[in-house]
Structures are given as C-alpha cells and as structure tokens.
C-alpha positions as a LaTeX table, in Angstrom:
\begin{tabular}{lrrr}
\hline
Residue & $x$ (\AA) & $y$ (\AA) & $z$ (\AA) \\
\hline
Unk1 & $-165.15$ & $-123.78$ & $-179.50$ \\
Unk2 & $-165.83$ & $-121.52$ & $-176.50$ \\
Unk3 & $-163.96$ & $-118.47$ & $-175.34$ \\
Unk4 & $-163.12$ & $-117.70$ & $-171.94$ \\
Unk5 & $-165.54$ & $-114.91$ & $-171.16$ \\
Unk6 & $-167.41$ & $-115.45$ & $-173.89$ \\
Unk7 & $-170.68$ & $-116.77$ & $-173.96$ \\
Unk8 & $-171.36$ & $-120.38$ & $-175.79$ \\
Unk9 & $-172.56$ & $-119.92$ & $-179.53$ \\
Unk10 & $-175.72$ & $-120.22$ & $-179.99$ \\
Unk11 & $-176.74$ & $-123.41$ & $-182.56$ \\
Unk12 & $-178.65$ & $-122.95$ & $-185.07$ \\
Unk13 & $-176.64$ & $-120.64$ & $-187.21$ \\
Unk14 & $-175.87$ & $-122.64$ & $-190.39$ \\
Unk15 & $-172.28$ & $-122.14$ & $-190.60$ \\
Unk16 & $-169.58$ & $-120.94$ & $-188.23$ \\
Unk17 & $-169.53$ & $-117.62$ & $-187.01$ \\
Unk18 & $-167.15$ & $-115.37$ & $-185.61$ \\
Unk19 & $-167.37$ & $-114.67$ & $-181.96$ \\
Unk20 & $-168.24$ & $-111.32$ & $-181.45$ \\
Unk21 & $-164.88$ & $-109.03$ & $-180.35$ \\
Unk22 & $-165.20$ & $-107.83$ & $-176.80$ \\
Unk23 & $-164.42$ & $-104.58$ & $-175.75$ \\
Unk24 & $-161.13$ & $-103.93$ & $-173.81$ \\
Unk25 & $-163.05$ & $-101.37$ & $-171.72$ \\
Unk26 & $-165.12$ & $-104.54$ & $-169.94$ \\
Unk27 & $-162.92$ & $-107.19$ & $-170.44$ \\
Unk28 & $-159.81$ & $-105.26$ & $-169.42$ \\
Unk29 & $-157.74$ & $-107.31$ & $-171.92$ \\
Unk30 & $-156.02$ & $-106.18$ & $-175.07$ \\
Unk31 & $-157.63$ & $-106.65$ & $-178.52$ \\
Unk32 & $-156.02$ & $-109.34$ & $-180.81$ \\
Unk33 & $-155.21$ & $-108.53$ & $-183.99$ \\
Unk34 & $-153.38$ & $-105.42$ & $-185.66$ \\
Unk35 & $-153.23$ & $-102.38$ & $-183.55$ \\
Unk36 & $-155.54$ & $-99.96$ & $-184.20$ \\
Unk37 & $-154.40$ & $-96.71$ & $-184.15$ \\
Unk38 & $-156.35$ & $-93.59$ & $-183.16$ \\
Unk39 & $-156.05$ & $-90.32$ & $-184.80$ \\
Unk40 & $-155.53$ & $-87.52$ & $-182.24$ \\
Unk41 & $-154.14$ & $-84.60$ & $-183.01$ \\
Unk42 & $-150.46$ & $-83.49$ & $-182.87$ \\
Unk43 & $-149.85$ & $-81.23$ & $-179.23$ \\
Unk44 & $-148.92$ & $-78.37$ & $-180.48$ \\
Unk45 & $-146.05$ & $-77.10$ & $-178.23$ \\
Unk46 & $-145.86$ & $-73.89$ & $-177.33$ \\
Unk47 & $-143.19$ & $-71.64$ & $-179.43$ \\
Unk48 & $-140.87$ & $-69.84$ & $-177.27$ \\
Unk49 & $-141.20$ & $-66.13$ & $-178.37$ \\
Unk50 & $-137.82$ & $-64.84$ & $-180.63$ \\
Unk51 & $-135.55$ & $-63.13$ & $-178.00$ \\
Unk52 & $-135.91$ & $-59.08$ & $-178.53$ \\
Unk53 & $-133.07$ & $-57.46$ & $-179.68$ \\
Unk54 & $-131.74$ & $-55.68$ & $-176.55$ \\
Unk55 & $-131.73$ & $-51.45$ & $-177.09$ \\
Unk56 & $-129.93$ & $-50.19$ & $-174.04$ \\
Unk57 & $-126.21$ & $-51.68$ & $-174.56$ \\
Unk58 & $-126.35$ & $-49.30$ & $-177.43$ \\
Unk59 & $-127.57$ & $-46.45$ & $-175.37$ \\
Unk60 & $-124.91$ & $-46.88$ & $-172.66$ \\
Unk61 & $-122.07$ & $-47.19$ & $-175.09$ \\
Unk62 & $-123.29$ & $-43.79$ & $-176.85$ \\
Unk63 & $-123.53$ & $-42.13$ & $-173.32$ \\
Unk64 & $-120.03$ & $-43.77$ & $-172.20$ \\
Unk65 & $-118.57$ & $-42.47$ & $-175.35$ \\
Unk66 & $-119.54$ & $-39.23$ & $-175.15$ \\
Unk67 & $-118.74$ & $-38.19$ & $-172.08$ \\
Unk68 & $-115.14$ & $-39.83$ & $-173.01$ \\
Unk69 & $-115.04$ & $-37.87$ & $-175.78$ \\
Unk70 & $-116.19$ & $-34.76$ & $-173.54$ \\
Unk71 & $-113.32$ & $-35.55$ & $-171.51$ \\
Unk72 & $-110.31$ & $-35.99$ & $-173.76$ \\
Unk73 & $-111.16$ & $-32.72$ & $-175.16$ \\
Unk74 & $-111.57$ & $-30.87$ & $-172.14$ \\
Unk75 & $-108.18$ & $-32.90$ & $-170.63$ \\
Unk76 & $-106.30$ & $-30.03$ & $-172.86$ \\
Unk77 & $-107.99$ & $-26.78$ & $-171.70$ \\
Unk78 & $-107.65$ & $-28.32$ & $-167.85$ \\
Unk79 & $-105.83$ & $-26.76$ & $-164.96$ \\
Unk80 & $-102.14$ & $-28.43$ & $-164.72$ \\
Unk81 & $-101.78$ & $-31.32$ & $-162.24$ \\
Unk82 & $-99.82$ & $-30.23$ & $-159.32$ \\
Unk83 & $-96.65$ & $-31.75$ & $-160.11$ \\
Unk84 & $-96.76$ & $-29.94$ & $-163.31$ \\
Unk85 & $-97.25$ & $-26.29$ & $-161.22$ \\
Unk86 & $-94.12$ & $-27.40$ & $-159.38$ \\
Unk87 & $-92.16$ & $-28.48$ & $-162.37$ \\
Unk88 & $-92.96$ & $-25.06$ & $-163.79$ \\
Unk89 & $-92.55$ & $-23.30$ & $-160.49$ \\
Unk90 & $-88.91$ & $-25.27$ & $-159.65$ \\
Unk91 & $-88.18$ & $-24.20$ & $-163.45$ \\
Unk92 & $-89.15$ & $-20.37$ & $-162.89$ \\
Unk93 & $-87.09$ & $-20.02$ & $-159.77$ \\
Unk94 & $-84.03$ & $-21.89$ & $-161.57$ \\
Unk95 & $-84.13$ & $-19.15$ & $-164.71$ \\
Unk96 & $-84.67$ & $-15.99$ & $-162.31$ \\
Unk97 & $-81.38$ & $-15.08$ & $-161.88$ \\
Unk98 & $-80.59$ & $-14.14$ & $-158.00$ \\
Unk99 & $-80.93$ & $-10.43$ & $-157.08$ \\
Unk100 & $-77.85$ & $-8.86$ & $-155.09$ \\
Unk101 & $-78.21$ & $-7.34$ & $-152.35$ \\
Unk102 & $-78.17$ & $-3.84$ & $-152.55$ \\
Unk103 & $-74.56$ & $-2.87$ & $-151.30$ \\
Unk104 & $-74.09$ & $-1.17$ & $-147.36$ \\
Unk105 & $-73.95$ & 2.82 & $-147.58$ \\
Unk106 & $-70.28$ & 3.79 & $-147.16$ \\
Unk107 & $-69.52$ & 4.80 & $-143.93$ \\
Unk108 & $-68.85$ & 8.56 & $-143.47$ \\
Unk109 & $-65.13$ & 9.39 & $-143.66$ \\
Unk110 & $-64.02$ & 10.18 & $-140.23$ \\
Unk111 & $-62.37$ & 13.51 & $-139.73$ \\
Unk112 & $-59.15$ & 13.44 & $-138.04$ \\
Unk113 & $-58.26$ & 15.41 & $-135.10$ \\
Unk114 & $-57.88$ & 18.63 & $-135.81$ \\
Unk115 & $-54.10$ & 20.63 & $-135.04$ \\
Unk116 & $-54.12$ & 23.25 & $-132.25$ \\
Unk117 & $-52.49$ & 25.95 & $-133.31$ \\
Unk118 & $-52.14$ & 29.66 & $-131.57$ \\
Unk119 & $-54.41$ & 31.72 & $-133.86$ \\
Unk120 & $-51.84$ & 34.53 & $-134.06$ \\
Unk121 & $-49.07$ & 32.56 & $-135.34$ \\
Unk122 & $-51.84$ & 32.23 & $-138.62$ \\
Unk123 & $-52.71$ & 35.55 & $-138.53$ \\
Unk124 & $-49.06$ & 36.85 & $-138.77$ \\
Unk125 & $-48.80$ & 34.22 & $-142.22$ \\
Unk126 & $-51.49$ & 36.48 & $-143.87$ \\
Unk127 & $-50.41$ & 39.39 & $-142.36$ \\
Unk128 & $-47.21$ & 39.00 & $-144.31$ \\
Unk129 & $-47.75$ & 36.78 & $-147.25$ \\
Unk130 & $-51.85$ & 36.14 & $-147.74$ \\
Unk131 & $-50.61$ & 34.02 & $-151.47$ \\
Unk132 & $-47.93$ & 32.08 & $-149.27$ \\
Unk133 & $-50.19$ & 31.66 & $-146.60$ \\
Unk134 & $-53.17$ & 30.54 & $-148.63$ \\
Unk135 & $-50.63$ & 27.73 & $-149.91$ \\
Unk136 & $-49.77$ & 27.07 & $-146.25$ \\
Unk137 & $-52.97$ & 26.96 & $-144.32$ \\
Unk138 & $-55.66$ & 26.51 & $-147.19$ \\
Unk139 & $-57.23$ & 23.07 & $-146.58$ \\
Unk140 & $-56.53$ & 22.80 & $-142.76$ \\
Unk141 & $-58.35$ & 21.48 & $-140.33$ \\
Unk142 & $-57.91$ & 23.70 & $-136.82$ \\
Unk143 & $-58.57$ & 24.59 & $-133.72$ \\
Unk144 & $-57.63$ & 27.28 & $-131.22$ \\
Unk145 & $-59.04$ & 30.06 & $-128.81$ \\
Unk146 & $-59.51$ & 34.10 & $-129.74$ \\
Unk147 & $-62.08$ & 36.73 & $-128.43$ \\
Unk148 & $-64.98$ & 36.96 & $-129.73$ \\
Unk149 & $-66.10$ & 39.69 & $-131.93$ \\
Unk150 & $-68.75$ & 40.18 & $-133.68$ \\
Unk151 & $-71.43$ & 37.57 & $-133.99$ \\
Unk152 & $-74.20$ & 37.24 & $-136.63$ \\
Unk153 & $-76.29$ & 34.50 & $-138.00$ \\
Unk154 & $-74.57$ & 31.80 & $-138.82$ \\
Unk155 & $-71.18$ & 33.77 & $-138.63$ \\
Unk156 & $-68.75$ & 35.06 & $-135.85$ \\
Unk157 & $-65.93$ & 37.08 & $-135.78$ \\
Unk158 & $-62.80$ & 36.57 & $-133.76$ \\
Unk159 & $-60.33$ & 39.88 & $-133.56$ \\
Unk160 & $-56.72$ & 40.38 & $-131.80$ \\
Unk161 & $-55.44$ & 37.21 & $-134.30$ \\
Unk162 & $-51.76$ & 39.18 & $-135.07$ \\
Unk163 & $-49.02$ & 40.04 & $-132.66$ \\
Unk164 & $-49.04$ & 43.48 & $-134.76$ \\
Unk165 & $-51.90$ & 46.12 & $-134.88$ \\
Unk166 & $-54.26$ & 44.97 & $-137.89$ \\
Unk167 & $-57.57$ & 45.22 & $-138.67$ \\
Unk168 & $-57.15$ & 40.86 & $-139.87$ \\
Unk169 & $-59.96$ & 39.07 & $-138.73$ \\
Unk170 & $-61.13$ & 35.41 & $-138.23$ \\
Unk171 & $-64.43$ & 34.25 & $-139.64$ \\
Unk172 & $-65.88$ & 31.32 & $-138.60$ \\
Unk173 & $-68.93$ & 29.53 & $-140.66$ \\
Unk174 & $-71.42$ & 27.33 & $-138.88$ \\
Unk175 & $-73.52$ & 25.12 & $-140.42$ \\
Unk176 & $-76.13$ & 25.47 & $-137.53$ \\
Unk177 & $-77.22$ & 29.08 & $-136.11$ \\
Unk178 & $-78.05$ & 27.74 & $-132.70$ \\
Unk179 & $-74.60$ & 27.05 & $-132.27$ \\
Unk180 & $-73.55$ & 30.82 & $-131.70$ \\
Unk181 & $-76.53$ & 31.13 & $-128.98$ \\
Unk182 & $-74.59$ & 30.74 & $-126.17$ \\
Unk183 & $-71.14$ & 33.31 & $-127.21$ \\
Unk184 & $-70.54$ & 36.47 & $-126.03$ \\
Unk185 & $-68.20$ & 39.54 & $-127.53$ \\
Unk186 & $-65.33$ & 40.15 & $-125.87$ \\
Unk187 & $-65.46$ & 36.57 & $-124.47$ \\
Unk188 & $-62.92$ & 34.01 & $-125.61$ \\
Unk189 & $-64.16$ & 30.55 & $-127.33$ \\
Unk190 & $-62.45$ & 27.79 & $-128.79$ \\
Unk191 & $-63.51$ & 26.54 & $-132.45$ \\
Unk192 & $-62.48$ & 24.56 & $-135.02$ \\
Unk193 & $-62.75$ & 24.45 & $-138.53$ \\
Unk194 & $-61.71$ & 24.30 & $-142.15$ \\
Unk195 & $-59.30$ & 26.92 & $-143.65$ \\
Unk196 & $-60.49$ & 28.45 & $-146.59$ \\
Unk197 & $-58.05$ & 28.00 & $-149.49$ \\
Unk198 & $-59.28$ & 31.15 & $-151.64$ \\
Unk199 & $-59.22$ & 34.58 & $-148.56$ \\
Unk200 & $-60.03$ & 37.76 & $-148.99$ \\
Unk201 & $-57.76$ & 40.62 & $-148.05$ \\
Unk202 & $-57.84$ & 40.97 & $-144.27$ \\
Unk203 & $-60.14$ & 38.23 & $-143.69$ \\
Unk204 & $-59.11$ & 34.62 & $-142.83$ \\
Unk205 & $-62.43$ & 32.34 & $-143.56$ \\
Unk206 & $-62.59$ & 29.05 & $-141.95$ \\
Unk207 & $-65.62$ & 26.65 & $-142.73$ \\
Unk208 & $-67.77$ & 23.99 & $-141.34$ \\
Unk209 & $-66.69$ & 25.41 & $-137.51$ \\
Unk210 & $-68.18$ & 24.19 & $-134.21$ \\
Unk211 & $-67.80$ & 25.47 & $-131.19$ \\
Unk212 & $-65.89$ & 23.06 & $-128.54$ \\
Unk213 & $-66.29$ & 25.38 & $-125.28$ \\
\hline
\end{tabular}
C-alpha cells in the first residue's frame, strides 16, 4: 500500500512497516493522529500599574476651607454694607429731634410822637407845686423851644422856662456829646425828651433828649 507522496516501501523488510510520518513543514499537510500540543509559555500581560491615590483634592479643600473660615470670621469685624449705613443713618436723623429756630429779636418799641407843649406852662407846674407836678409831668415824653443856656458835655441848660422871675431851669440829657456841637447860648433850640419823675428843687431834668433844630 503506497501513500501519495510517499515513496514505495522498499521489499525486503520481513514484516510490514510503518511508513515513515512526513513532516507538515514539506508536505504542507496536517499530521494524522492526536494533536500534539506544544508547550510555550503563557504571555504574560502587562499589569496596569494601581492608580495613585490623588494628594491635591485634599490640598485644595484645606486651602478652600480656610480662607472660608478666614472669611466668616472676619464677615463680623467688616465695615457695614451700604444699605446698612443708610438704615442707621435714616434711623439717626428719625431720633434727632428737630432744632427750632432760634426766635426773631423783638422789634424795638417805637416811641410815639412826642406832645408839644410851651415850656413855661411846665415850668409854672414846678414853680408852684414841684410834688404835684412831678405826678403831672414825670414820665412824659416832650418837646418844645427855650434859649439856650448853659451847655456842657453831654448836658444843656435852657433858662426863661416861667412867666415869673425864677432861677427854674431845664436840663436836658443827651446820650451823644456831639449832639450839643452845633448850639449856641442865648440861641433858642427845640428838644425833646423824657421828664424825669424824681426833680430836684429848681431843676426840671428831662432824659434821653435830641435836638430837632
């Protein structure tokens, strides 16, 4: 019996042989038979390396943290938000109470017109009666026209003031001495003033005078 691509056995063997078993390298057929299996090694796959535990989420929490920390307790000691300064300021205005206005100065009492009078009618009054007379004329506000007589600072004297010989005088009080600058003795001027309620004898005092011509 004869293989295909095998050579004839040879005779003179005594007995049957086996063909020999060709390779599967030159005959480019499979072996028959069991399969024989080679031993090659396992591939050893490489491991992937165990994942690192990761640092820096725990660094940036601790940094996060802190500075949160940092801020909640410096939130307290901060400057108030701006609608709390107006809160406070609307609040402040509300309690001050309002300050009044300090009240107008009075406006000076206006004097009245004084009452002409003839100065010897007033003179003849004290001449008779000075207590009667003090009752009558103290407290008046006057005016009329005599000579002049004698004239010192701040003071001048009028004279011929009774219908009668007497030496009663008028004496007239000014508040300002250049207001006698311009009178003359002997000359007559007009005046007004303020009759004294408390005379001496022979002297009729009139205060607060000015001089009208």
């Amino acid at each position: 019996m004869t293989y295909p691509g095998y050579p004839p056995p040879q005779h003179g063997y005594s007995g049957q042989q086996h063909p020999p078993q060709p390779s599967p390298q030159h005959t480019g057929q499979h072996r028959y038979g069991p399969p024989q299996w080679s031993h090659q090694p396992q591939q050893q796959w490489p491991t992937a390396p165990a994942p690192k535990k990761r640092k820096w989420p725990w660094i940036v929490g601790g940094v996060v943290g802190f500075f949160v920390l940092v801020g909640s307790c410096g939130g307290n000691n901060s400057a108030p938000t701006t609608s709390a300064v107006s809160a406070g300021a609307v609040s402040s205005v509300a309690q001050t109470p309002a300050v009044a206005a300090p009240p107008a100065p009075a406006p000076e009492p206006t004097r009245p017109d004084p009452t002409v009078i003839k100065v010897k009618q007033m003179g003849d009054d004290f001449e008779t009666n000075q207590l009667a007379a003090e009752k009558k004329w103290g407290g008046q506000y006057v005016q009329f026209t005599a000579p002049v007589g004698n004239i010192n600072s701040f003071s001048v004297s009028f004279q011929d003031v009774t219908t009668k010989f007497s030496f009663t005088q008028v004496s007239c009080r000014f508040e300002d001495e250049s207001a006698v600058l311009n009178l003359a003795k002997d000359k007559p001027a007009t005046v007004r003033g303020i009759v004294g309620e408390d005379q001496l004898l022979g002297v009729i005092s009139l205060n607060e005078c000015e001089i009208v011509s």
